[in-house]
Each structure stands twice: as C-alpha cells, then as structure tokens.
MARNUKE-261486 format. One record per atom (N, C-alpha, C, O): residue in one letter; atom name; y, z, x. Coordinates in steps of 0.05 Angstrom, whole numbers. Layout:
BEGIN
<site 'a' 'CA' <Y Z X>>;
...
***
This chain:
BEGIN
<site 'x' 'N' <-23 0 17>>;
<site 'x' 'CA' <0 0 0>>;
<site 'x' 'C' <24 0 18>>;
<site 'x' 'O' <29 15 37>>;
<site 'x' 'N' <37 -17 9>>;
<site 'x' 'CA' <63 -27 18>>;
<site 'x' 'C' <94 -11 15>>;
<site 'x' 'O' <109 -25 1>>;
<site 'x' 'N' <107 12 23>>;
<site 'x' 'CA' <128 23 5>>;
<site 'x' 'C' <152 18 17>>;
<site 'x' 'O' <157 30 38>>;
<site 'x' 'N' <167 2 7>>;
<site 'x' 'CA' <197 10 13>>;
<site 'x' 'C' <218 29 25>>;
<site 'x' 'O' <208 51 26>>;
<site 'x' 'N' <233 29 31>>;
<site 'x' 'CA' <256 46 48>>;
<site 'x' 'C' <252 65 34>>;
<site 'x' 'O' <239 86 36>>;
<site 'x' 'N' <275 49 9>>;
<site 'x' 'CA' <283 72 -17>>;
<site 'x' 'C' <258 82 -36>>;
<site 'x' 'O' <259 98 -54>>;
<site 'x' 'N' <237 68 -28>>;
<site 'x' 'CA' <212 94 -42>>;
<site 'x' 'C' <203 114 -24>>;
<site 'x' 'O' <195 137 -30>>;
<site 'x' 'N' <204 104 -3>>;
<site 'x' 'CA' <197 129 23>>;
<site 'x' 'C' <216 157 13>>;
<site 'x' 'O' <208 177 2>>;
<site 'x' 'N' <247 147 21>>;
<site 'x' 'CA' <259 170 8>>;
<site 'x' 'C' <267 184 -25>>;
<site 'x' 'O' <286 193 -37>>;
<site 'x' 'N' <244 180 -28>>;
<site 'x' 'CA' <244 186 -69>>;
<site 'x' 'C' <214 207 -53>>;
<site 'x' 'O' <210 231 -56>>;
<site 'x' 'N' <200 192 -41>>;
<site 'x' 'CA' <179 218 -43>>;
<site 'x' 'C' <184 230 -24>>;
<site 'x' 'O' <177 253 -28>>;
<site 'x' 'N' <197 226 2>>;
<site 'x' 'CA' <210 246 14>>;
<site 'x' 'C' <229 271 -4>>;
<site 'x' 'O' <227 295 -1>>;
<site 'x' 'N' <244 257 -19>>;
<site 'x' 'CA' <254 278 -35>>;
<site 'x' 'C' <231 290 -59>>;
<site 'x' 'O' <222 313 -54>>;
<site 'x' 'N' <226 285 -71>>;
<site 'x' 'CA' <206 302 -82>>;
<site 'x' 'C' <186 318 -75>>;
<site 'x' 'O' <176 336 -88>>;
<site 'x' 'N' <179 308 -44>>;
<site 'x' 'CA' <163 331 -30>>;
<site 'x' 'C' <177 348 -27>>;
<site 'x' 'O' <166 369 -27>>;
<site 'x' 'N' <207 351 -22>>;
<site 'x' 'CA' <230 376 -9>>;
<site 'x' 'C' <227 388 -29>>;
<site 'x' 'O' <225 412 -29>>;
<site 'x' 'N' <227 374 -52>>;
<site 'x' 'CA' <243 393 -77>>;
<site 'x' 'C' <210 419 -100>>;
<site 'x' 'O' <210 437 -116>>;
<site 'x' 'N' <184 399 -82>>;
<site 'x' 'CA' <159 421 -85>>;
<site 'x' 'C' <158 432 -69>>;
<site 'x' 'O' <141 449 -73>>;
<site 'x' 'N' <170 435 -45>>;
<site 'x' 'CA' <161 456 -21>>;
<site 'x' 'C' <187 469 -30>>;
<site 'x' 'O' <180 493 -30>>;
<site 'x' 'N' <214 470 -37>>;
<site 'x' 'CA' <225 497 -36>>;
<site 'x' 'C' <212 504 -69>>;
<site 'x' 'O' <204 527 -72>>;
<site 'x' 'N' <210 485 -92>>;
<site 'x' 'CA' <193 494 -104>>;
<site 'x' 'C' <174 519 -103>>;
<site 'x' 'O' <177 539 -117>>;
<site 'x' 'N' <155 516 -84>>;
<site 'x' 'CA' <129 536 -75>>;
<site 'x' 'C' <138 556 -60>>;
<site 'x' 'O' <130 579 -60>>;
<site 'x' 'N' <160 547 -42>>;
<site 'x' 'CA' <173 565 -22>>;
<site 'x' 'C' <184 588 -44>>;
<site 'x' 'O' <172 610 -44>>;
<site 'x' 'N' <206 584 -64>>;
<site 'x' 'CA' <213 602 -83>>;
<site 'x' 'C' <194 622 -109>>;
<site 'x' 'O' <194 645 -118>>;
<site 'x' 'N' <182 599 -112>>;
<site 'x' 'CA' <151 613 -127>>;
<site 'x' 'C' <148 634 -107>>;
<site 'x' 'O' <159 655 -114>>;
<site 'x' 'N' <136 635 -87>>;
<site 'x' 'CA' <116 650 -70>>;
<site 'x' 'C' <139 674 -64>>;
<site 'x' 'O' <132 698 -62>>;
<site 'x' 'N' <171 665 -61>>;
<site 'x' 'CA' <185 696 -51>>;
<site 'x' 'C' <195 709 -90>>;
<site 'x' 'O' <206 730 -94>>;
<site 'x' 'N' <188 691 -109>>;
<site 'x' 'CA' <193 710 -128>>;
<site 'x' 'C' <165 724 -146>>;
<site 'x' 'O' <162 732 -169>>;
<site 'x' 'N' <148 721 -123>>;
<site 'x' 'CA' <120 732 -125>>;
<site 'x' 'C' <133 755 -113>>;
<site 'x' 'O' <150 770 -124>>;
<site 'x' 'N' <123 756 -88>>;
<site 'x' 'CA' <129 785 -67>>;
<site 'x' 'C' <155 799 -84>>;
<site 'x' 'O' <149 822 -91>>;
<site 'x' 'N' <175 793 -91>>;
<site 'x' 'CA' <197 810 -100>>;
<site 'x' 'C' <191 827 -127>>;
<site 'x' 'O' <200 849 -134>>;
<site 'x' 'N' <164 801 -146>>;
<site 'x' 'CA' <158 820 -162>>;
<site 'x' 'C' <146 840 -152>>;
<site 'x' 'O' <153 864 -153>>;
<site 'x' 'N' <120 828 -139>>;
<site 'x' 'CA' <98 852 -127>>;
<site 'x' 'C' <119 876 -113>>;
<site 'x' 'O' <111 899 -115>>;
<site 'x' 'N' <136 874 -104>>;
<site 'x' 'CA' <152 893 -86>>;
<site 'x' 'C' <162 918 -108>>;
<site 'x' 'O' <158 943 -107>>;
<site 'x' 'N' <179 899 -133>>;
<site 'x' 'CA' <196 912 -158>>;
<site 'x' 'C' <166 930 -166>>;
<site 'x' 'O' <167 955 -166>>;
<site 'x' 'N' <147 920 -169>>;
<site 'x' 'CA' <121 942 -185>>;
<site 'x' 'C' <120 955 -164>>;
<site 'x' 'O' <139 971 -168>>;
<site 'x' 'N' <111 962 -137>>;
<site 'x' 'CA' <105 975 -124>>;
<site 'x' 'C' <125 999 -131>>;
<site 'x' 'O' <117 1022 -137>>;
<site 'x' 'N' <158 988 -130>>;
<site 'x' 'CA' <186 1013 -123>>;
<site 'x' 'C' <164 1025 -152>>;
<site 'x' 'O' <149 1044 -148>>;
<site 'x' 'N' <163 1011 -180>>;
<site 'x' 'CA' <171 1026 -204>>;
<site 'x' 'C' <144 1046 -205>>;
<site 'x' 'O' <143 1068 -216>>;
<site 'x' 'N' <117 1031 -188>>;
<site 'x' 'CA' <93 1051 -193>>;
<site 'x' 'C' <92 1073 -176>>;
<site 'x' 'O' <74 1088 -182>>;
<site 'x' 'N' <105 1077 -160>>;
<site 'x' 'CA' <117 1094 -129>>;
<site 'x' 'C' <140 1119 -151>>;
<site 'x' 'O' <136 1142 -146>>;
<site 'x' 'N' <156 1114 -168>>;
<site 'x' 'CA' <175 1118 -185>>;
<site 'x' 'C' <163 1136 -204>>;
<site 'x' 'O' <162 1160 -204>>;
<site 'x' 'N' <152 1116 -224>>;
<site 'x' 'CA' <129 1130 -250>>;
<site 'x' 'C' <113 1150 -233>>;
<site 'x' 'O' <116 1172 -242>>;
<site 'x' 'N' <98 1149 -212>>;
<site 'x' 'CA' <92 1167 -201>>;
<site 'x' 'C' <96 1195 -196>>;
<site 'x' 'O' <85 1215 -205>>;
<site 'x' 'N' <120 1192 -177>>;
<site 'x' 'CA' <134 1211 -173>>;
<site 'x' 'C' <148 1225 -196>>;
<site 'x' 'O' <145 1249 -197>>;
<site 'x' 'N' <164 1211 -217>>;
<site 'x' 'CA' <172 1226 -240>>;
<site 'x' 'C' <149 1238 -258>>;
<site 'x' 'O' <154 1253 -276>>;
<site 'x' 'N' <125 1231 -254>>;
<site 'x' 'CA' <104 1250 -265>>;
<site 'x' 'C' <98 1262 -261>>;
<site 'x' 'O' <94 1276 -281>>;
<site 'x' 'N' <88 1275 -232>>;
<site 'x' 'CA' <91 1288 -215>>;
<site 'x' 'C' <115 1316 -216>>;
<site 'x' 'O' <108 1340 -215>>;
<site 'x' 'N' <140 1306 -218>>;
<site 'x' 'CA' <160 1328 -220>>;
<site 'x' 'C' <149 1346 -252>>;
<site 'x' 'O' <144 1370 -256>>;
<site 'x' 'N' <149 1321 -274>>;
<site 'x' 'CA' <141 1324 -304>>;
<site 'x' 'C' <116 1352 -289>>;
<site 'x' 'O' <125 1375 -289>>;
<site 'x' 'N' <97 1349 -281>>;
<site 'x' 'CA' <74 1360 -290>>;
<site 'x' 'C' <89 1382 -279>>;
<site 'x' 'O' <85 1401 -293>>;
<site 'x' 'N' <104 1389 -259>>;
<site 'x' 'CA' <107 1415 -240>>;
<site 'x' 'C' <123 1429 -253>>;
<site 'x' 'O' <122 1454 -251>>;
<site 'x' 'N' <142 1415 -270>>;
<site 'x' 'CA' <156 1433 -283>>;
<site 'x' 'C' <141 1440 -321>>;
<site 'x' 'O' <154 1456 -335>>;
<site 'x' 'N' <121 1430 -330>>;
<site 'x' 'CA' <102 1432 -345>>;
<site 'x' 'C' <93 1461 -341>>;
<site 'x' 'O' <95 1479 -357>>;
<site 'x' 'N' <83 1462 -315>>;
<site 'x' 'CA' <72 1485 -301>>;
<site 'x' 'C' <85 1507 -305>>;
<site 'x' 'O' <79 1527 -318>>;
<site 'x' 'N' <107 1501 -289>>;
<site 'x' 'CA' <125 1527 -282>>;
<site 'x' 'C' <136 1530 -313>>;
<site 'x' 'O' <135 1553 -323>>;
<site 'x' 'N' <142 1517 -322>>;
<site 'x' 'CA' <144 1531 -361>>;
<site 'x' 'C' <129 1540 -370>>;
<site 'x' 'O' <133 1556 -388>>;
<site 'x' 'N' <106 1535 -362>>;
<site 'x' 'CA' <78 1550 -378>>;
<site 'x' 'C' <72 1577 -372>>;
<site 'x' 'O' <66 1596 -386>>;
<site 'x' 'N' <75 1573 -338>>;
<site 'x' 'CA' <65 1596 -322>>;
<site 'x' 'C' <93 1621 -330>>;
<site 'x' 'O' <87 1644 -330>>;
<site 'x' 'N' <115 1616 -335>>;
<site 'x' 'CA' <134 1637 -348>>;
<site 'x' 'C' <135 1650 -374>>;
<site 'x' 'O' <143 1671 -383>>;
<site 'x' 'N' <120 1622 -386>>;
<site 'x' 'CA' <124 1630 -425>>;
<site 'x' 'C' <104 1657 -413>>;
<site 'x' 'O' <108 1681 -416>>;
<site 'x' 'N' <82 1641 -399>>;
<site 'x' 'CA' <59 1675 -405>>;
<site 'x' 'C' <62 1694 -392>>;
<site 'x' 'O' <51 1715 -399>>;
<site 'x' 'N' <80 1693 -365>>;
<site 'x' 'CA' <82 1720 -363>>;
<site 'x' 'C' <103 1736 -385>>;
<site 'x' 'O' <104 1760 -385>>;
<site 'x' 'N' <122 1717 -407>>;
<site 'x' 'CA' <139 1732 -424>>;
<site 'x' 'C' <122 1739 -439>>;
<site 'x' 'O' <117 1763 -440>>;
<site 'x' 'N' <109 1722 -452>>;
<site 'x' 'CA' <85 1738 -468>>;
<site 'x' 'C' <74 1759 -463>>;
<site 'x' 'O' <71 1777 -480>>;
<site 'x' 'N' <62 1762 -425>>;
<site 'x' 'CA' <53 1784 -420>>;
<site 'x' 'C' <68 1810 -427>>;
<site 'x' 'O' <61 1832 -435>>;
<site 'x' 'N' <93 1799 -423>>;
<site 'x' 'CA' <108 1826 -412>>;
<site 'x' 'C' <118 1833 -442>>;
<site 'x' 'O' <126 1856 -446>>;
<site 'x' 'N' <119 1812 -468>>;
<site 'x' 'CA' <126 1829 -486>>;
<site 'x' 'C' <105 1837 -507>>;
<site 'x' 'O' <110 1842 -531>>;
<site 'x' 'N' <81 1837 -495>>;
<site 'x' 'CA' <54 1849 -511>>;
<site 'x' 'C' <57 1877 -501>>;
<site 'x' 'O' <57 1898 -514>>;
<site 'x' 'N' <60 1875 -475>>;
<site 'x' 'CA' <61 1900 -463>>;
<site 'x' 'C' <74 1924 -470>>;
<site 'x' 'O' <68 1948 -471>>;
<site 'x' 'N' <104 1904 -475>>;
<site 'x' 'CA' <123 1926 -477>>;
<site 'x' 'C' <121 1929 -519>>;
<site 'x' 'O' <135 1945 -532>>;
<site 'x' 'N' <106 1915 -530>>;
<site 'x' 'CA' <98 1921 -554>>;
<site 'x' 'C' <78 1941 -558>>;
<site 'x' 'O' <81 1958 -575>>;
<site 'x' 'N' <57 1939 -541>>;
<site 'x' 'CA' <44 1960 -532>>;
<site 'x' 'C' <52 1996 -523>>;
<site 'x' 'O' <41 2018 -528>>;
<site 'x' 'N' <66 1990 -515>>;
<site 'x' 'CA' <80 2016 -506>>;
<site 'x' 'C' <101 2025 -527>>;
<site 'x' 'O' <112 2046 -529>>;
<site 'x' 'N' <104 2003 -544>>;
<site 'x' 'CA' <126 2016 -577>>;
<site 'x' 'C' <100 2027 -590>>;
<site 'x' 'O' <98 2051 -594>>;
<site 'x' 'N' <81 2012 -597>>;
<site 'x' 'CA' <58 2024 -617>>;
<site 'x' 'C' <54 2047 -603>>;
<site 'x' 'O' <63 2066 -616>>;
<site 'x' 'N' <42 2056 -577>>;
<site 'x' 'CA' <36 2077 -565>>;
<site 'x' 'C' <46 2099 -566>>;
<site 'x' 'O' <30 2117 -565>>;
<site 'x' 'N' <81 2106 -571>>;
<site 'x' 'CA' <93 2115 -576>>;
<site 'x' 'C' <96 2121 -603>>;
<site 'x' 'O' <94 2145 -610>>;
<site 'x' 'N' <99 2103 -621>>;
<site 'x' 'CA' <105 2103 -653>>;
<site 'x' 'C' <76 2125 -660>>;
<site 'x' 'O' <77 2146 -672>>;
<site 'x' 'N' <49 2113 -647>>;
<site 'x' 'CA' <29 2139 -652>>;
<site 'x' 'C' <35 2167 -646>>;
<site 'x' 'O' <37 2186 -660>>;
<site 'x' 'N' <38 2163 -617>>;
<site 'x' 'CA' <45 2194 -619>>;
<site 'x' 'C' <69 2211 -629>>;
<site 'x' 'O' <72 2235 -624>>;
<site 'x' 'N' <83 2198 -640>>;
<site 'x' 'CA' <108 2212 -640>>;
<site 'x' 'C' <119 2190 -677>>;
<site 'x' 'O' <141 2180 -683>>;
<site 'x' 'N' <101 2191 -689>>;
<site 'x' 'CA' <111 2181 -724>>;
<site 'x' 'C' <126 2189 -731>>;
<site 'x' 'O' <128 2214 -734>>;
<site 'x' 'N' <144 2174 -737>>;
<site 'x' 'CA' <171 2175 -759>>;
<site 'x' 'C' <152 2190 -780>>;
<site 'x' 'O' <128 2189 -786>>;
<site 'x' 'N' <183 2209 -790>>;
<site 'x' 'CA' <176 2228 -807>>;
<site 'x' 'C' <199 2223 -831>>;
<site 'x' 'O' <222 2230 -826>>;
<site 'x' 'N' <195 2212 -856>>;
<site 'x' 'CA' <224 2208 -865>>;
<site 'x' 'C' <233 2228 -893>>;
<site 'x' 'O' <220 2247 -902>>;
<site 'x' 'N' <249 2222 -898>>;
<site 'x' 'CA' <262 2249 -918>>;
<site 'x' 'C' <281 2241 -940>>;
<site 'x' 'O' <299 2224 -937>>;
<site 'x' 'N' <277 2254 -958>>;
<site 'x' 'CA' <289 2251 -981>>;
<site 'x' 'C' <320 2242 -976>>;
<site 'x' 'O' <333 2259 -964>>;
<site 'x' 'N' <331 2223 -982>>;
<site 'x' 'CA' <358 2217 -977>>;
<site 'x' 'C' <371 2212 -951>>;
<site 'x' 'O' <392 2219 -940>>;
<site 'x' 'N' <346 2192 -942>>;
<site 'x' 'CA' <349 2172 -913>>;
<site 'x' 'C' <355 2149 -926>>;
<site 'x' 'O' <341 2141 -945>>;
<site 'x' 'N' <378 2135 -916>>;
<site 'x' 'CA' <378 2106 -920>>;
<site 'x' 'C' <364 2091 -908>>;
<site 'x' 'O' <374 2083 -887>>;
<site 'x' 'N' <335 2081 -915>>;
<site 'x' 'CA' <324 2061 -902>>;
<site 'x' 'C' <316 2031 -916>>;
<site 'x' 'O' <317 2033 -940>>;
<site 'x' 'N' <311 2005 -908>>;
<site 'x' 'CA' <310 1996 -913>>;
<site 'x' 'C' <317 1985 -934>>;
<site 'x' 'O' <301 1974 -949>>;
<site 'x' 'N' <354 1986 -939>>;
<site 'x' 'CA' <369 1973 -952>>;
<site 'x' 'C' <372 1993 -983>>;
<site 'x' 'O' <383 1985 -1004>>;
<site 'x' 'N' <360 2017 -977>>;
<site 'x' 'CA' <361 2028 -1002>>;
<site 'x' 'C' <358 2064 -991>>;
<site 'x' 'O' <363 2067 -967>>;
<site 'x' 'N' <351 2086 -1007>>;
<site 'x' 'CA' <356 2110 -997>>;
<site 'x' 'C' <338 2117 -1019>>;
<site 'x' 'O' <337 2110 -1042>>;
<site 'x' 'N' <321 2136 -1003>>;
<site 'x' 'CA' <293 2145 -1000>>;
<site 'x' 'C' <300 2168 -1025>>;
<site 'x' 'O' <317 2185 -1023>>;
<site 'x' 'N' <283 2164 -1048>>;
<site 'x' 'CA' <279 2184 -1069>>;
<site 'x' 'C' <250 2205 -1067>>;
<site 'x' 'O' <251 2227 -1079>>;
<site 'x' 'N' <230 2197 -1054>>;
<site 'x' 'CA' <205 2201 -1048>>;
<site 'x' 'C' <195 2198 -1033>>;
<site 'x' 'O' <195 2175 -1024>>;
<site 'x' 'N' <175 2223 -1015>>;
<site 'x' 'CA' <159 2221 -996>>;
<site 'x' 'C' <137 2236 -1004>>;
<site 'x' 'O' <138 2252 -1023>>;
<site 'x' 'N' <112 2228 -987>>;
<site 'x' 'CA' <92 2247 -995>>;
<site 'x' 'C' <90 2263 -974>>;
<site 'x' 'O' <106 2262 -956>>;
<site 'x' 'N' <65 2284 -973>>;
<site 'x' 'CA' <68 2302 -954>>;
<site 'x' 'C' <71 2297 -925>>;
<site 'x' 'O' <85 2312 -910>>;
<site 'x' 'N' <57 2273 -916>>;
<site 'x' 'CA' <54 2270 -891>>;
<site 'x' 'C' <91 2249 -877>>;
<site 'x' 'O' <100 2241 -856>>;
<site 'x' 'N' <96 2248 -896>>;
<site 'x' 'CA' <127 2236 -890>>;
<site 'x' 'C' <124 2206 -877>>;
<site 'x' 'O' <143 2197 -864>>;
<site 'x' 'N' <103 2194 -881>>;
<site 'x' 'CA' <106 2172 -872>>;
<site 'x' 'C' <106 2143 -902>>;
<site 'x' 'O' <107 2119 -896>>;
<site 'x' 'N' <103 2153 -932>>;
<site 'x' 'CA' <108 2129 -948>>;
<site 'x' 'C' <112 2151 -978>>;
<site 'x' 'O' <106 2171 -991>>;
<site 'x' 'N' <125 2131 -974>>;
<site 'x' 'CA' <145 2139 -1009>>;
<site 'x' 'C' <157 2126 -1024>>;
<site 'x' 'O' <142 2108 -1030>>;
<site 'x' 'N' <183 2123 -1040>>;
<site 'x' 'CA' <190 2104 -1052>>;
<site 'x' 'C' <223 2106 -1044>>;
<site 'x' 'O' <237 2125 -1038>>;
<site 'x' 'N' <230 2078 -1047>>;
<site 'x' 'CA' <265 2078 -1040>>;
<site 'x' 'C' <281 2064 -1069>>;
<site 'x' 'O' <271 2047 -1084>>;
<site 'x' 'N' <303 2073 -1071>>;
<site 'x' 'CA' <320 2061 -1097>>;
<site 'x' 'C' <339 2045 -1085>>;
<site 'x' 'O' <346 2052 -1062>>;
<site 'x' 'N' <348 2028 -1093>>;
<site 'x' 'CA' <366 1997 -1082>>;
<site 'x' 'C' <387 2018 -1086>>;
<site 'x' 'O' <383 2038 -1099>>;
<site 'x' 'N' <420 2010 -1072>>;
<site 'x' 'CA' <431 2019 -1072>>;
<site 'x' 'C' <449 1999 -1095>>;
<site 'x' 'O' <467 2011 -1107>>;
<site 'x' 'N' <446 1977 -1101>>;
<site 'x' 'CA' <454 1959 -1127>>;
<site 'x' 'C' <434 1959 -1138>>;
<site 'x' 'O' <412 1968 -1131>>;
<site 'x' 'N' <447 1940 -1168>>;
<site 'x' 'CA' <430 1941 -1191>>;
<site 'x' 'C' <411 1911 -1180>>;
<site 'x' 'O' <427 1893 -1171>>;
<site 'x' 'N' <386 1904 -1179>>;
<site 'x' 'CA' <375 1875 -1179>>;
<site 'x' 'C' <380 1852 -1192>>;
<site 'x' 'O' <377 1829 -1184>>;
<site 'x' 'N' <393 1863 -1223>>;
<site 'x' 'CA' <395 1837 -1239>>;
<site 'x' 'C' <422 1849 -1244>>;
<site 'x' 'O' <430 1871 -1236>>;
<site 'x' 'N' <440 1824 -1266>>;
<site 'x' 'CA' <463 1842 -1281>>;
<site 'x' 'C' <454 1850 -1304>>;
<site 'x' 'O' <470 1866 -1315>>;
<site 'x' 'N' <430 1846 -1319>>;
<site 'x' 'CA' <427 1860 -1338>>;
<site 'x' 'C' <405 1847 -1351>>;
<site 'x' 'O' <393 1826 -1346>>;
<site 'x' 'N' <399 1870 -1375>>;
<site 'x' 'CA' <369 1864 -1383>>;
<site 'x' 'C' <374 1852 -1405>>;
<site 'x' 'O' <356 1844 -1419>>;
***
C-alpha cells in the first residue's frame, strides 16, 4: 500500500492524539487509585478515632453508673438504719399529714387545695 504525504500525517496525527489519549487515561487511573487510597487511609482513621471515643463514653457512663448505684446504696443503707419517722402535721408531699400509724412510717395526707371546684 501506497500512502501519500498528507495521509502519512493524518495517521501520524491520530497516533499523537491515542497516545496522549492512553497517556491521560493511565494518569487519571493512578489519581483515581491515589484519591481512594487518601479517602480509605481517611474512612479509616476517622473510624478509628469514632470507635476510641465510643469507648471512652462507655467506659465513663459505667463508671457513673457505678458510682451512682453506690452512692444509692449508701442512701438505702442509711434510710434502713436510721427511718424517717413522720408526724401528725408534717408537710409532706404536697399536702400535711393527718395520720400515722404506730410505727410512723405510712399514713394519710390532706391536699392543701380543694382537687376539683366542685361536686
């Protein structure tokens, strides 16, 4: 086959324009591969911080927990040995005490208002 000047340079140019073609393909390969590497390097590491501070929240809720079973513990402990004793004309619980029984721990209280306006 026989080719001309001006066909020589038609596939001369078309070979240029597939090799930066492939040339560009191939570096917007690597830039992807590069971009996933930063973001899986990234997701990583921000999961990582996620789980440690997961941790350290967990590991505090329970010592508050611990420490306020404990210190609930030591109100019951107390409240046993040492029971409220209550008395005729204590204001407690939003009302003032008409009745106790002997041991002073339940009786009855009267509202200090009326419940309804009327019957």
């Amino acid at each position: 086959m026989n080719l001309n000047p001006s066909s020589n340079k038609v596939i001369i140019l078309i070979l240029s324009f597939v090799m930066l073609f492939v040339s560009m393909t191939v570096q917007a390969r690597d830039s992807l591969e590069a971009l996933r590497t930063d973001l899986n390097t990234e997701t990583t590491s921000r999961t990582n911080a996620d789980t440690a501070i997961s941790n350290q929240v967990s590991a505090e809720s329970t010592a508050r927990i611990n420490s306020d079973t404990s210190i609930q513990n030591q109100i019951t402990t107390i409240n046993q040995q040492f029971p409220r004793r209550h008395y005729v004309g204590e204001r407690y619980a939003g009302g003032i005490i008409f009745y106790v029984d002997d041991d002073g721990q339940h009786g009855l209280i009267a509202a200090l208002v009326d419940q309804s306006d009327g019957i």
